[in-house]
Backbone as CSV, one residue per row, in Angstrom:
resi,resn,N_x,N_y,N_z,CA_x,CA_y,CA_z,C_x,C_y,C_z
1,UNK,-23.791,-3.990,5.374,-23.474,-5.071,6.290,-22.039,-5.532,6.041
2,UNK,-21.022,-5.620,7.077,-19.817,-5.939,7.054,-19.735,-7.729,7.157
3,UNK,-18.703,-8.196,6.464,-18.690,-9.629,7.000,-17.013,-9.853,6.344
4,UNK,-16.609,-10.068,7.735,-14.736,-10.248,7.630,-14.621,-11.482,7.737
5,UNK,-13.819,-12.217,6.382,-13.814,-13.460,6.038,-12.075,-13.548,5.922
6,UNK,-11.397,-14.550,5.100,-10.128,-14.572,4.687,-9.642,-13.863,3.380
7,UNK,-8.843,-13.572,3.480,-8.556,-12.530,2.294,-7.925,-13.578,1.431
8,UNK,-7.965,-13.035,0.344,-7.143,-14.036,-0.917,-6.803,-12.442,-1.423
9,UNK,-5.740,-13.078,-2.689,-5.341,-12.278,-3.704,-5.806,-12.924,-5.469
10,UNK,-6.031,-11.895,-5.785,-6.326,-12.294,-7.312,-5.648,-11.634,-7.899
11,UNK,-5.515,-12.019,-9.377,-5.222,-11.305,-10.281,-2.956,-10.967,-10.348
12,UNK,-3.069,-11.154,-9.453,-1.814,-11.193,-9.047,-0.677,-11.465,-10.175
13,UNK,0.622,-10.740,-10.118,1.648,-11.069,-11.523,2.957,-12.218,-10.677
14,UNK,3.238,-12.810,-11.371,4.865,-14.030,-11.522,5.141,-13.292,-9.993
15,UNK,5.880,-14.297,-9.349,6.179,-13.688,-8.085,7.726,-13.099,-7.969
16,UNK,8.152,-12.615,-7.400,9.399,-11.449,-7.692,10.601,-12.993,-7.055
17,UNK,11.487,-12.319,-7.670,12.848,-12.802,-6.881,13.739,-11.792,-6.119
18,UNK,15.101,-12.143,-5.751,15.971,-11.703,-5.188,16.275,-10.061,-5.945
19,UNK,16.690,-10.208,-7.052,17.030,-9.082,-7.893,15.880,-8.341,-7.932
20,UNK,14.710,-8.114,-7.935,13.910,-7.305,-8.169,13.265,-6.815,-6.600
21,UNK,13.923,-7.617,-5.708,13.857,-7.141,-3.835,14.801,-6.006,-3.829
22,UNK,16.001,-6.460,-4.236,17.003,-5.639,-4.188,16.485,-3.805,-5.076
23,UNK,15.885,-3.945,-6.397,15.591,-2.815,-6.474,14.768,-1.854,-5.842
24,UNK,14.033,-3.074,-4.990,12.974,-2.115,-4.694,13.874,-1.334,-3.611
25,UNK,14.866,-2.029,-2.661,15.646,-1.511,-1.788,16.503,-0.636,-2.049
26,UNK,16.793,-0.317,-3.200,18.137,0.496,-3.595,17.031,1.747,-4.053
27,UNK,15.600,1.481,-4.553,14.706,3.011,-5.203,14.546,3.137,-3.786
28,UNK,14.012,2.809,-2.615,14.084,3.445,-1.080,14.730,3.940,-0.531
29,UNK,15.861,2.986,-0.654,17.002,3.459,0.767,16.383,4.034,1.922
30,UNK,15.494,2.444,2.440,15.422,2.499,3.752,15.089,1.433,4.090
31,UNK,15.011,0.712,5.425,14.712,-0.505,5.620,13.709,-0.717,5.152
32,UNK,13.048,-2.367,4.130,11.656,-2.549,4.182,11.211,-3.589,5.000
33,UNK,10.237,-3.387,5.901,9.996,-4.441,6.893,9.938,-5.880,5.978
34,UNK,10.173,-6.816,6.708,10.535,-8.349,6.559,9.159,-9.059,5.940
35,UNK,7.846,-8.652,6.718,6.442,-9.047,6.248,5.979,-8.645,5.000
36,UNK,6.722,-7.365,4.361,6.495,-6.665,3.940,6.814,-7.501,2.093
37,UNK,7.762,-7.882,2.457,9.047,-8.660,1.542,8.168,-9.552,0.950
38,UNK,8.059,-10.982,2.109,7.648,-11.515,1.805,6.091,-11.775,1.513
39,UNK,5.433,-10.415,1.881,4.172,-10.114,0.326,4.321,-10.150,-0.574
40,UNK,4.968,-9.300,-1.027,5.335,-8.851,-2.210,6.567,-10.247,-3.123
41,UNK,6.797,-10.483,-2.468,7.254,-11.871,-3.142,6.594,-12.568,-4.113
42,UNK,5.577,-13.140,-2.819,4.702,-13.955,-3.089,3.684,-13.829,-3.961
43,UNK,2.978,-12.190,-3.813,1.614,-12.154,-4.388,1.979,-11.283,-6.216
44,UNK,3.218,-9.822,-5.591,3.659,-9.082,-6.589,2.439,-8.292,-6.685
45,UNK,1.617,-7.925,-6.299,0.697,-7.037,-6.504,-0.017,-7.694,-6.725
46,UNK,-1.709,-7.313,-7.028,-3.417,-8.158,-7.071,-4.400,-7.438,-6.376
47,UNK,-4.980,-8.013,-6.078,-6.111,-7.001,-5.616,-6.969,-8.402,-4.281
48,UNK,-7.174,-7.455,-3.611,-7.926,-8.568,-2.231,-8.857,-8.821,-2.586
49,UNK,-9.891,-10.249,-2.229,-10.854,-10.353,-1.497,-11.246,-10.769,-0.129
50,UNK,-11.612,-10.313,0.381,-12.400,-9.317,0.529,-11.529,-7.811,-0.132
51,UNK,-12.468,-6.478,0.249,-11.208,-5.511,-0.519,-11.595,-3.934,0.470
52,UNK,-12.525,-4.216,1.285,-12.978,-3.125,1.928,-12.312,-3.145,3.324
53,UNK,-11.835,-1.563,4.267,-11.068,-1.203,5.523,-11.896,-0.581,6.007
54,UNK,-11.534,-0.021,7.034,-12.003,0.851,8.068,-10.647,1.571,7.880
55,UNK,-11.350,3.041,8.311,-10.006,4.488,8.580,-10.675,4.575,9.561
56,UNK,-10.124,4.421,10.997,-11.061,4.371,12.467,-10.491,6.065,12.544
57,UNK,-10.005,6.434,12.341,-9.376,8.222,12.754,-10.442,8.958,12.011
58,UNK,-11.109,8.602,10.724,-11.911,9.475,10.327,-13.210,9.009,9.949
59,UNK,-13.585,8.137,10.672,-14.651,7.206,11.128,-15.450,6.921,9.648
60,UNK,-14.170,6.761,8.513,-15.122,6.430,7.237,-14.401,4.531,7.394
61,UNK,-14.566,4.931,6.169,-14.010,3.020,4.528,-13.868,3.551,3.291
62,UNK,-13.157,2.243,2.937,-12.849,2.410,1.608,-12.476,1.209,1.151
63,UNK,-12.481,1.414,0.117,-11.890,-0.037,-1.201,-10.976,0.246,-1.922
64,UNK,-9.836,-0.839,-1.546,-8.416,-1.467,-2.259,-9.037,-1.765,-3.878
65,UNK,-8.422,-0.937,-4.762,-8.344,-0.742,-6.038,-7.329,-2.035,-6.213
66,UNK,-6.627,-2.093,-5.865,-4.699,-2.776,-5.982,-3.588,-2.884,-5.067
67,UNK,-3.187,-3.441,-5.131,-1.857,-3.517,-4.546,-0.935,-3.832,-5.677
68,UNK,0.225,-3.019,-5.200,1.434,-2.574,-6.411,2.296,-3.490,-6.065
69,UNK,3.062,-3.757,-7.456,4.319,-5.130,-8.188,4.917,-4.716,-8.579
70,UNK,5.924,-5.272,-9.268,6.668,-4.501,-9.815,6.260,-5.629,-11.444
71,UNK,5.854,-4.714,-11.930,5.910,-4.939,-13.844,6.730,-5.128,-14.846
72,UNK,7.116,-6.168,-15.187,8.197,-6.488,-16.063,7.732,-5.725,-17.357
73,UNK,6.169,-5.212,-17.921,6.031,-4.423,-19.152,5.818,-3.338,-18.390
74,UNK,5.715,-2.421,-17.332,5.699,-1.366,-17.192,4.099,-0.998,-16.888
75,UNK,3.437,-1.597,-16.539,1.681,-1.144,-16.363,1.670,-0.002,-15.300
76,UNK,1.565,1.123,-15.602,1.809,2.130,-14.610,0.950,2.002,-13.475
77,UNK,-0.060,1.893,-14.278,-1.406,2.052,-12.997,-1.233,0.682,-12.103
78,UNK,-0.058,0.274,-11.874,-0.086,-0.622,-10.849,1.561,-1.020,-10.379
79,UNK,2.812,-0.591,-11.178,4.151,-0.616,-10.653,3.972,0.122,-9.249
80,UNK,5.409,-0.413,-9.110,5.858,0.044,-7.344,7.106,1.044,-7.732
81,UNK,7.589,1.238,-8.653,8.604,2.293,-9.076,7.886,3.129,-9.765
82,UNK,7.046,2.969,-10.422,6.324,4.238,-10.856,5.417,4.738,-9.928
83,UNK,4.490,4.372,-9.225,4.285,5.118,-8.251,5.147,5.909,-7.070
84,UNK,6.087,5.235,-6.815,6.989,5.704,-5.626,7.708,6.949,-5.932
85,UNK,7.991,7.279,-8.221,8.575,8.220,-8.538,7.642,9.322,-8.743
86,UNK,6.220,8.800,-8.952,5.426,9.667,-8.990,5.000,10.310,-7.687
87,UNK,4.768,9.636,-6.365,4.692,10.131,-4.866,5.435,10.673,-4.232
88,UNK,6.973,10.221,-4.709,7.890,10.414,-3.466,8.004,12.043,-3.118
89,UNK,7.342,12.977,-3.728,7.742,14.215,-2.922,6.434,14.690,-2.473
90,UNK,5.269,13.971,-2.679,4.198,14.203,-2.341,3.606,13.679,-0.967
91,UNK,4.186,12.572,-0.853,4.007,12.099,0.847,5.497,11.656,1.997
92,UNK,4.976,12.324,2.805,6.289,12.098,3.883,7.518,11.234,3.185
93,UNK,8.847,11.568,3.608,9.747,10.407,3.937,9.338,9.227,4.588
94,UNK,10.332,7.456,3.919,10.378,6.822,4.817,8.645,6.210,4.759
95,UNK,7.961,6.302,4.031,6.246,5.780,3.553,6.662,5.453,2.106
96,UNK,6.446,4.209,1.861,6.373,3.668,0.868,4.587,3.299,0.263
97,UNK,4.218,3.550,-1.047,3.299,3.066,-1.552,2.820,1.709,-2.085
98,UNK,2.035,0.629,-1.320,1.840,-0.499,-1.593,0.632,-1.332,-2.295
99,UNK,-0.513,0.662,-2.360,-2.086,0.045,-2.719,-2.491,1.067,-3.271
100,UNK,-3.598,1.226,-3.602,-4.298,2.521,-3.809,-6.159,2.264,-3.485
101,UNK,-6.785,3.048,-3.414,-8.100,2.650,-3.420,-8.985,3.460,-4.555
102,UNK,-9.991,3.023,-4.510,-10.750,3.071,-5.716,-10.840,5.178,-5.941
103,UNK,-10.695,5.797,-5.123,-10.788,6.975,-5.463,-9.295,7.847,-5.305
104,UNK,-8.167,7.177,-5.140,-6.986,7.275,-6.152,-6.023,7.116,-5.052
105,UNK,-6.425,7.345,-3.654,-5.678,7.780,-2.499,-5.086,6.384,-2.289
106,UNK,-3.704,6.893,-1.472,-2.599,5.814,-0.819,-2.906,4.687,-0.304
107,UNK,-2.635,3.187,-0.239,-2.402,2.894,1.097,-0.636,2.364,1.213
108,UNK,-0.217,3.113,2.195,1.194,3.274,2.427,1.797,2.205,3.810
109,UNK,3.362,1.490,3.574,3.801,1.031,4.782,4.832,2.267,5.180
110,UNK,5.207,2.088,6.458,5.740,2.879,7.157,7.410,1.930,6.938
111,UNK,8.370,2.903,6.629,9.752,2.274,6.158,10.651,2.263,7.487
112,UNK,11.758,1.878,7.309,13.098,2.355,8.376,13.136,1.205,9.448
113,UNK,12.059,0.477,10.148,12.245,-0.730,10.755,11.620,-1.844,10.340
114,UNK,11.867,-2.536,11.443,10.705,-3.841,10.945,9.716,-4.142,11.252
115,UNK,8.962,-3.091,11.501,7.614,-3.314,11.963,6.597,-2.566,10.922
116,UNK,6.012,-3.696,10.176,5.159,-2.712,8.725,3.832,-2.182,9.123
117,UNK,3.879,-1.114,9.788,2.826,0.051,10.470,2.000,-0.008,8.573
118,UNK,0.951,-0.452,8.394,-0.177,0.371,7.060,-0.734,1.247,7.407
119,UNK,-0.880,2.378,6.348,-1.378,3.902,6.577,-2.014,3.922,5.176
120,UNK,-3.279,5.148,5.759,-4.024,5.322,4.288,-3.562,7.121,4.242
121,UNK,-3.062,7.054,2.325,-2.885,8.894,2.479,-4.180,9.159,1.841
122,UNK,-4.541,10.057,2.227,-5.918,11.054,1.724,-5.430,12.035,0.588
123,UNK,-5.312,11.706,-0.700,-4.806,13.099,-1.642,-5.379,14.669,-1.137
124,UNK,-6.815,14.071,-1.087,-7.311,15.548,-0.838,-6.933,16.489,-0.384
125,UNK,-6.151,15.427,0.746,-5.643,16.792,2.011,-3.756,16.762,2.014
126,UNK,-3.650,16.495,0.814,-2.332,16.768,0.727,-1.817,17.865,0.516
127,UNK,-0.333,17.853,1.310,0.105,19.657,1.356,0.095,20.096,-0.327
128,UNK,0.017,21.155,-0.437,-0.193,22.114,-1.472,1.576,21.769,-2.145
129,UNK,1.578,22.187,-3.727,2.304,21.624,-4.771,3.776,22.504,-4.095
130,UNK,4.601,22.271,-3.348,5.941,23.046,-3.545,6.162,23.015,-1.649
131,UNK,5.510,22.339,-1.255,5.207,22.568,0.102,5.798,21.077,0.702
132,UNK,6.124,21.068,1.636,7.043,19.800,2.013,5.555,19.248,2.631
133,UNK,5.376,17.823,2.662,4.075,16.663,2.848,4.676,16.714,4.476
134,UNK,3.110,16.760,5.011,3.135,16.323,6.506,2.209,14.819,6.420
135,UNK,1.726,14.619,8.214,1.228,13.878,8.476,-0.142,14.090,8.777
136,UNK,-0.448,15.308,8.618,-2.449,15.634,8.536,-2.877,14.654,7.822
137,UNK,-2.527,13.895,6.428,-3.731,13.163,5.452,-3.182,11.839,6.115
138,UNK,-2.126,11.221,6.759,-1.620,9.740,6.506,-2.880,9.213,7.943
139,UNK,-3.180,7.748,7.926,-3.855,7.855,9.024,-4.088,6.362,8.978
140,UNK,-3.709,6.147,10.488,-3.150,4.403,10.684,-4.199,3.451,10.470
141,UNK,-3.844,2.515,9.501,-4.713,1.336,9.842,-4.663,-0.293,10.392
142,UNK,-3.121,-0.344,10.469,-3.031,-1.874,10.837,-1.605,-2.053,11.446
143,UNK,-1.392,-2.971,12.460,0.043,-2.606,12.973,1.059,-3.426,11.412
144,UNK,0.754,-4.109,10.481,1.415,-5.346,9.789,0.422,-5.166,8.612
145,UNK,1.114,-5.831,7.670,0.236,-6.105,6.493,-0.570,-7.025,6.280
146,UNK,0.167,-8.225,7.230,-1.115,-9.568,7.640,-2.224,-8.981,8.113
147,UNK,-1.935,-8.227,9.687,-2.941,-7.560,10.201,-4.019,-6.945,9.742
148,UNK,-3.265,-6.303,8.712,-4.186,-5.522,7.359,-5.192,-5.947,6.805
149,UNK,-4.411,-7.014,6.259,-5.191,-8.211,5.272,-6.298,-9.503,5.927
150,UNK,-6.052,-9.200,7.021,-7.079,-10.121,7.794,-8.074,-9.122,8.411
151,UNK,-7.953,-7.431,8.456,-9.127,-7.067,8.711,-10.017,-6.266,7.782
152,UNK,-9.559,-6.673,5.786,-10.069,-6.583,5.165,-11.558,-7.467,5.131
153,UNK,-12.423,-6.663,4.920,-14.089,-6.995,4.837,-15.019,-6.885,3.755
154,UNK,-15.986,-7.454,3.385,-16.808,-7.554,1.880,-18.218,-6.546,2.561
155,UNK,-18.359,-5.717,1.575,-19.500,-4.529,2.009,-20.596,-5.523,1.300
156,UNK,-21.969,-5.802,1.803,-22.708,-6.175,1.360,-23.799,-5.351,1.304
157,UNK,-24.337,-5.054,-0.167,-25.339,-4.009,-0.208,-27.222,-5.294,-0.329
């Protein structure tokens, strides 16, 4: 049973400033949408509640493990520079990594304007090791990250 309520963040680290916007912009080099910013400002990574999506393209769900910060000690399993150095040749240009879900896969914003398109990558179906990443695994879920976050839902068993 689905029931879509307001999302909060928990768990969440110190909220970023100016200088640590700027890195994230200089490890991209590409526009990061404006909504986008001021998430990550504010929250720095945490984890939702509610924490469950819909992938309407492959008529499943899934659950937000995290959303990525940037770590003043370095916690891998949840930086935004360590993931991005660990992804960046593994999924398209211009997709930045902002989440992950509980079985390891992406959830990615779309870079270069200002409109923060969220996408979920599917590892599974990622191109093979030496092979340039398409768009077969990425697969849309929200036009914005608000958007996102307001159509996060609590699975009730």
């Amino acid at each position: 049973m689905e029931n879509k309520m307001n999302t909060i963040i928990i768990d969440s680290d110190l909220p970023l400033n100016e200088f640590d916007i700027s890195q994230i912009r200089a490890m991209v080099n590409y526009l990061i949408p404006t909504e986008y910013i001021d998430f990550i400002k504010k929250y720095n990574g945490g984890v939702p509640e509610p924490d469950s999506f819909n992938i309407q393209k492959i008529n499943d769900a899934s659950t937000i493990n995290r959303f990525l910060g940037v770590k003043k000690e370095k916690n891998q399993n949840s930086d935004i520079f360590y993931f991005f150095k660990v992804y960046k040749n593994r999924i398209p240009s211009g997709y930045l990594p902002i989440g992950y879900d509980i079985g390891g896969n992406l959830i990615l914003i779309k870079l270069g304007n200002d409109d923060a398109k969220v996408f979920f990558w599917d590892h599974e179906l990622e191109a093979d090791e030496g092979e340039e990443p398409t768009l077969e695994n990425i697969y849309y879920l929200a036009d914005s990250i608000n958007d996102f976050l307001s159509s996060l839902f609590l699975i009730e068993i």
